[in-house]
N, C-alpha and C positions, 0 to 999 in steps of 0.2 A: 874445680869444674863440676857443675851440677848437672847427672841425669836428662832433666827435664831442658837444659838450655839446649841440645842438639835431636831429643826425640819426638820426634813431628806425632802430636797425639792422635790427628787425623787419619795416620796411616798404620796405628798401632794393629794387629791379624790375631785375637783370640782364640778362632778357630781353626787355624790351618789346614786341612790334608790335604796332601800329597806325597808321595813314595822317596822322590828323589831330591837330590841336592838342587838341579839345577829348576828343578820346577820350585823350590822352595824359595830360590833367588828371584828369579823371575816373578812369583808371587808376593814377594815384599818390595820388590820395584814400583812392583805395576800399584803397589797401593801407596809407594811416593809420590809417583805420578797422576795420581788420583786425586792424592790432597794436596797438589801443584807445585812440588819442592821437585818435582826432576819433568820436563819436558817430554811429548812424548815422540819426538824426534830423537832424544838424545837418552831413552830408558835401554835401548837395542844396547848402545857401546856400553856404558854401566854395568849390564849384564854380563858384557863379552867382558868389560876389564876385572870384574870380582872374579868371574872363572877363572882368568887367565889366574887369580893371585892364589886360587883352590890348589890351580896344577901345582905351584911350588909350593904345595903342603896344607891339609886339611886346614881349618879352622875350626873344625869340632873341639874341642878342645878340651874334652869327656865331663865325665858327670852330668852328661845331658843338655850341654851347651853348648850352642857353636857363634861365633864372631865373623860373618864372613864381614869382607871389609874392600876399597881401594882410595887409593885418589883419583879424581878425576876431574877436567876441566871445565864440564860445564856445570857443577853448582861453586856457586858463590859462598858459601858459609858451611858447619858442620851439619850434616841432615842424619837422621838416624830411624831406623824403626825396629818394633818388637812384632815378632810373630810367636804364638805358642800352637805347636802342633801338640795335640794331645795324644795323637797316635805315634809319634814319633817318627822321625825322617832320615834316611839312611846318610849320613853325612859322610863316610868314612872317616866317624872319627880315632882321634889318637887310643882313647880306649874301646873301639869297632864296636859301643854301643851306639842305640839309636839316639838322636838328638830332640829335645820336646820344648827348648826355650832357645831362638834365634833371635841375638841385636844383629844388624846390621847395620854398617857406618861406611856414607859414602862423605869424602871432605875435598876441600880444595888441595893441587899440589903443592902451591905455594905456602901452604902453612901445615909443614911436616910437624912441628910440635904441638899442633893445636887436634891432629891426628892421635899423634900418641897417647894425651892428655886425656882423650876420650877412651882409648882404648882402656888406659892404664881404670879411668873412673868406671868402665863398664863392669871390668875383671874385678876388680876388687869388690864392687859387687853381687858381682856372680859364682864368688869365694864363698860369700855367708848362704848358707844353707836354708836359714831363715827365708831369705827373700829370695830363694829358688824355691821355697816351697810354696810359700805364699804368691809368689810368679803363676808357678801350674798350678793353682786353683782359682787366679782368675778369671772370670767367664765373660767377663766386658773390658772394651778400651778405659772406659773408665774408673775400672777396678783396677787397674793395671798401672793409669795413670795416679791414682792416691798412694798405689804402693812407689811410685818415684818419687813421688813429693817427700812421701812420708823417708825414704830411702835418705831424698838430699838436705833433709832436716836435720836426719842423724850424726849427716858430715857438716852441716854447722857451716 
């Protein structure tokens, strides 16, 4: 599974700030919403169902990354976006540093594997150093967007 087949370029957030987790969520919604992968009837429950998946344990996931994530029923297919806060965002994460590079991944319920698949391809990218570093020194969606391209060439 490739990067770029679930991250909506449209709604990629080079700039981010804000302080908190839920403003951070809320801010990478509203820019699905934007570029029309999540309705803006149904960005409120999205919102409410990622928190709820926070309460049973951060997604920060340290070293400066966090993965918020849920299922949820009203999109159709894997939807994702990058936000990079350069100030960094209080996530409470696992290592109680700040966080400066957020995927988010909202997916259908009914395809719990196609969920995990994504996760599993995010993290293991978010493993290499390389392309955390090269992440936070993006300054455009589209600097961000050649580093996935280039990211899901490397996986062939």
């Amino acid at each position: 599974m490739k990067l770029t087949d679930f991250v909506v370029k449209d709604a990629i957030i080079t700039d981010m700030s804000v302080n908190a987790k839920d403003e951070a969520i809320r801010t990478m919604i509203k820019s699905l919403q934007g570029s029309g992968k999540i309705s803006s009837e149904n960005s409120e429950s999205v919102i409410t169902a990622i928190l709820k998946r926070e309460e049973l344990g951060s997604t920060g996931i340290g070293n400066g990354v966090a993965v918020p994530h849920t299922k949820h029923p009203t999109v159709d297919g894997l939807v994702s976006t990058i936000a990079l806060a350069k100030g960094g965002v209080d996530f409470a994460s696992l290592d109680g540093e700040l966080v400066y590079i957020l995927f988010l991944l909202v997916s259908p319920p009914d395809r719990p594997g196609e969920h995990l698949r994504a996760l599993e391809t995010i993290s293991r990218h978010l493993r290499n150093q390389d392309f955390c570093n090269f992440l936070k020194q993006s300054s455009t969606p589209e600097e961000v967007w050649e580093l996935l391209l280039e990211a899901d060439q490397k996986d062939g």
